[in-house]
C-alpha positions as CSV (number, residue, x, y, z in Angstrom):
1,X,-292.8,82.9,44.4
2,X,-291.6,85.9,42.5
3,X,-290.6,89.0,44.0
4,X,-291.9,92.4,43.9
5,X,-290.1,94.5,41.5
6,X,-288.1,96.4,44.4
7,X,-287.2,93.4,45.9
8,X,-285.4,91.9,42.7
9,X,-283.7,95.1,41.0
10,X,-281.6,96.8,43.9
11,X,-280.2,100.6,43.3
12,X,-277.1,99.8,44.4
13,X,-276.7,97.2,41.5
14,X,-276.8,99.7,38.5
15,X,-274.0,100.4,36.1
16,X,-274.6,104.0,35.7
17,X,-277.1,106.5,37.4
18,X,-280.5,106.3,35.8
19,X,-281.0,109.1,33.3
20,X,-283.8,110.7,33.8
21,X,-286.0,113.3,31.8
22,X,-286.7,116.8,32.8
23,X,-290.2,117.2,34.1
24,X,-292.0,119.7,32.2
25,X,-290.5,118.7,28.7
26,X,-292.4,116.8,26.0
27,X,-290.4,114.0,26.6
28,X,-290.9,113.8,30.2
29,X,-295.1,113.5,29.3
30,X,-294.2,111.1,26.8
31,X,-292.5,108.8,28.8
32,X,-295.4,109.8,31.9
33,X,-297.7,108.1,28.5
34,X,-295.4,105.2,28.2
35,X,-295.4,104.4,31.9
36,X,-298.9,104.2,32.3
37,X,-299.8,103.0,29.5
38,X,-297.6,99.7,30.6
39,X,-299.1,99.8,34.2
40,X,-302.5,99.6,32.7
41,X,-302.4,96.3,31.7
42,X,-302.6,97.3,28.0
43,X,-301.0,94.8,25.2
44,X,-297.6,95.4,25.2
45,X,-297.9,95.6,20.7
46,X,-300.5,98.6,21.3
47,X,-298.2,100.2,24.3
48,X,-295.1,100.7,21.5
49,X,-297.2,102.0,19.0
50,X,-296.9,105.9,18.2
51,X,-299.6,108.0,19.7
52,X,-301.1,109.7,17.5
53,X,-299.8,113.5,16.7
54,X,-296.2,112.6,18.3
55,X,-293.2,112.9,16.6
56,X,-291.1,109.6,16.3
57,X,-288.0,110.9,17.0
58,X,-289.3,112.2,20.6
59,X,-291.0,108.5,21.0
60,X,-287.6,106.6,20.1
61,X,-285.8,109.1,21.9
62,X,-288.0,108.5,25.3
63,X,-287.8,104.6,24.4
64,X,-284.1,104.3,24.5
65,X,-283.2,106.1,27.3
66,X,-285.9,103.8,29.2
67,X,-284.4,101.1,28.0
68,X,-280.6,102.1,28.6
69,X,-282.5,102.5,31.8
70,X,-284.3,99.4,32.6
71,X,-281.2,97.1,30.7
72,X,-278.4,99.0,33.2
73,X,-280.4,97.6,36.4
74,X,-281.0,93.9,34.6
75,X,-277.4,93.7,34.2
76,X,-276.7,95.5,37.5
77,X,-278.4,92.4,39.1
78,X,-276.4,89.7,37.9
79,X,-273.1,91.6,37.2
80,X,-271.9,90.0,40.9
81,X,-272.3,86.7,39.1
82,X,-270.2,87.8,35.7
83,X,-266.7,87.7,36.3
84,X,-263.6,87.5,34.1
85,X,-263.5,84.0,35.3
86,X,-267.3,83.0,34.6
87,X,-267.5,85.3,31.4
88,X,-264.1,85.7,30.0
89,X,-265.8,86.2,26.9
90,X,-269.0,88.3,26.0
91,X,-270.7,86.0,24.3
92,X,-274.0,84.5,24.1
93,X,-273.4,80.3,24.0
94,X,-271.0,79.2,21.9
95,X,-272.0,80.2,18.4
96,X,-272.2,83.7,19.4
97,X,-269.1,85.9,20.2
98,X,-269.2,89.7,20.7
99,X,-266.3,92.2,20.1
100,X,-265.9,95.6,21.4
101,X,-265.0,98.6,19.0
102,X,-265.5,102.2,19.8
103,X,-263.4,104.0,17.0
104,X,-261.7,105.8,19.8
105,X,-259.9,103.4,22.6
106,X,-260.5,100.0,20.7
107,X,-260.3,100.9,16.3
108,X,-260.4,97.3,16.1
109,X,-262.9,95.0,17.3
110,X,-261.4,93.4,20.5
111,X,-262.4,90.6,22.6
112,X,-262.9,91.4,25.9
113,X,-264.7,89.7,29.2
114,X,-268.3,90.4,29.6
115,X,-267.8,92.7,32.7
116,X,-265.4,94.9,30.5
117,X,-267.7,94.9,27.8
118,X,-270.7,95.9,29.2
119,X,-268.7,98.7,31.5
120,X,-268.1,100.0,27.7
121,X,-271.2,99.5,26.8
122,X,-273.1,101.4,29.1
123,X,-270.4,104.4,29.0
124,X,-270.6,104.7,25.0
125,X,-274.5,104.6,25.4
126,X,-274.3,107.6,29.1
127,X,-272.4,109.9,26.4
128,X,-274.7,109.5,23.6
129,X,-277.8,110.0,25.1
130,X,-276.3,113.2,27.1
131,X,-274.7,114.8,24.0
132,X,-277.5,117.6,22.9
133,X,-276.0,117.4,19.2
134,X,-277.8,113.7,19.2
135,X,-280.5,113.8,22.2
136,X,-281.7,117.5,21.7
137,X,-283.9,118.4,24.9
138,X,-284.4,122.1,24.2
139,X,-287.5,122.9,22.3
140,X,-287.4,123.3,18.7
141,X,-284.0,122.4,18.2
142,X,-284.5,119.3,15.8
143,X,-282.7,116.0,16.0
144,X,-280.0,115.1,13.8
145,X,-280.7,113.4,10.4
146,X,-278.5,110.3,11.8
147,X,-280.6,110.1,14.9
148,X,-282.5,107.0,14.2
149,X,-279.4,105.2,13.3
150,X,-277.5,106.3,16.1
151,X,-280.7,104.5,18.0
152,X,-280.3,101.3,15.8
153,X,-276.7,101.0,17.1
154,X,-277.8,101.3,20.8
155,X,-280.3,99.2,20.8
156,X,-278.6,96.6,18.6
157,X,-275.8,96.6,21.1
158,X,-278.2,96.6,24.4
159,X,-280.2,93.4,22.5
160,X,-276.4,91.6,23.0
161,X,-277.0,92.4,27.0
162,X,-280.3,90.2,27.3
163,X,-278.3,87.7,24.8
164,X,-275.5,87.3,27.7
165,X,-278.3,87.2,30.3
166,X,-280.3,84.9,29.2
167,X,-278.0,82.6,27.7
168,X,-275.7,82.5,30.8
169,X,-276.9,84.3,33.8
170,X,-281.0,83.1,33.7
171,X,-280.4,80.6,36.2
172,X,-279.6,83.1,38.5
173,X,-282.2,85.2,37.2
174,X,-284.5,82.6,38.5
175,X,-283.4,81.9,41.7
176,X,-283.6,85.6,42.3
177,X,-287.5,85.3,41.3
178,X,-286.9,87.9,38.5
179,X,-287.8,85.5,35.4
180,X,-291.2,87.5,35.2
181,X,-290.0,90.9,35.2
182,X,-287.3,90.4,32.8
183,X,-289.6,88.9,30.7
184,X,-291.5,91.9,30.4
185,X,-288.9,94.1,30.0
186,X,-288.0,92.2,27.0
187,X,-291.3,91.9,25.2
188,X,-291.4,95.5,25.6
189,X,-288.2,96.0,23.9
190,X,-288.8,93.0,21.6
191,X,-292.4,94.4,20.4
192,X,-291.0,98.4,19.9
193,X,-287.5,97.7,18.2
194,X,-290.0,95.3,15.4
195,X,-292.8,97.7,15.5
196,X,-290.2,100.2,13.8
197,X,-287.5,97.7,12.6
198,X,-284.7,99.0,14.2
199,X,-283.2,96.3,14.7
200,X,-281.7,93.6,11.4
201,X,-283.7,90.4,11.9
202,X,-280.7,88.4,11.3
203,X,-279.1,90.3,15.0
204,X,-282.1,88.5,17.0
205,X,-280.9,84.9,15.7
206,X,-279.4,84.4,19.3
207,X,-282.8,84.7,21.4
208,X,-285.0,83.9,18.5
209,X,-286.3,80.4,20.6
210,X,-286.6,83.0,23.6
211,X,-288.5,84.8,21.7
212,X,-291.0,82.7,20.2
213,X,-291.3,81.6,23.9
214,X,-292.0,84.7,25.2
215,X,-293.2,86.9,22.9
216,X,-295.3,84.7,20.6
């Protein structure tokens, strides 16, 4: 029987401190309209769709900060089962390899152990998403005219976390009774990254029988 959401993704077990939005912002409502619109039961296609009169930046800003979110605790589960000796390489099977380059620490992209990589990860994506210059959260100061491909990166790079989990940690996803929620938390991110292609079809190659699975 699966578990309750509380019972499956444990505090303790995230990367990074959630980031969280201030209450009283337009983001904060925005994402209080996300939220409920996913607890209602609603499609998951109609919950990613723009609401009408919001700005797009401010609804892919909320999005991927959620999903930084939600993707830190996925990974925060299993991360006791991905060790240099399990994962010695992030990868996703064996046609599917992923490097780590930063432009700052690692100029070149560098093969590294899954652990390492996602520790990178989710450090590159913290700073990001708490530098005002590229997540503004002061009102009327506009978002930078690389914003949505700074988000394309982000997510592109968080899609390679649900590649590694699914492709070598779902067994333990099942046995924890988390194959449902993780599920979910995929569709969502599946059906908003293609509702606003932000994300090159030929990146979702590794998942794509997941996907048709799943989301189909």
């Amino acid at each position: 029987m699966a578990l309750c959401l509380g019972q499956v993704f444990s505090k303790d077990k995230t990367f990074r401190p959630r980031k969280r939005f201030e209450p009283g912002t337009q983001r904060f409502e925005l994402y209080k309209k996300a939220q409920a619109s996913l607890k209602s039961g609603l499609d998951l296609r109609k919950v990613v769709q723009l609401p009408e009169g919001e700005n797009i930046n401010d609804w892919i800003a909320v999005h991927v900060v959620d999903f930084f979110n939600r993707i830190n605790l996925i990974y925060g589960t299993v991360s006791e089962f991905c060790t240099e000796r399990s994962c010695p390489i992030m990868s996703g099977g064996l046609r599917y390899e992923y490097r780590w380059q930063d432009g700052n620490l690692y100029k070149k992209p560098t093969k590294l152990p899954a652990l390492k990589y996602m520790s990178l990860l989710m450090d590159w994506i913290e700073t990001l998403i708490n530098n005002e210059d590229i997540f503004p959260t002061r009102v009327g100061v506009p978002f930078p005219k690389n914003f949505q491909q700074v988000c394309k990166k982000i997510l592109s790079r968080l899609f390679r976390v649900f590649v590694h989990v699914y492709i070598h940690h779902f067994d333990s996803i099942c046995s924890m009774g988390a194959e449902a929620h993780i599920n979910t938390c995929y569709k969502h991110y599946y059906y908003f990254i293609t509702e606003f292609s932000l994300i090159e079809h030929s990146e979702l190659e590794p998942l794509k029988a997941m996907t048709e699975r799943i989301c189909n």
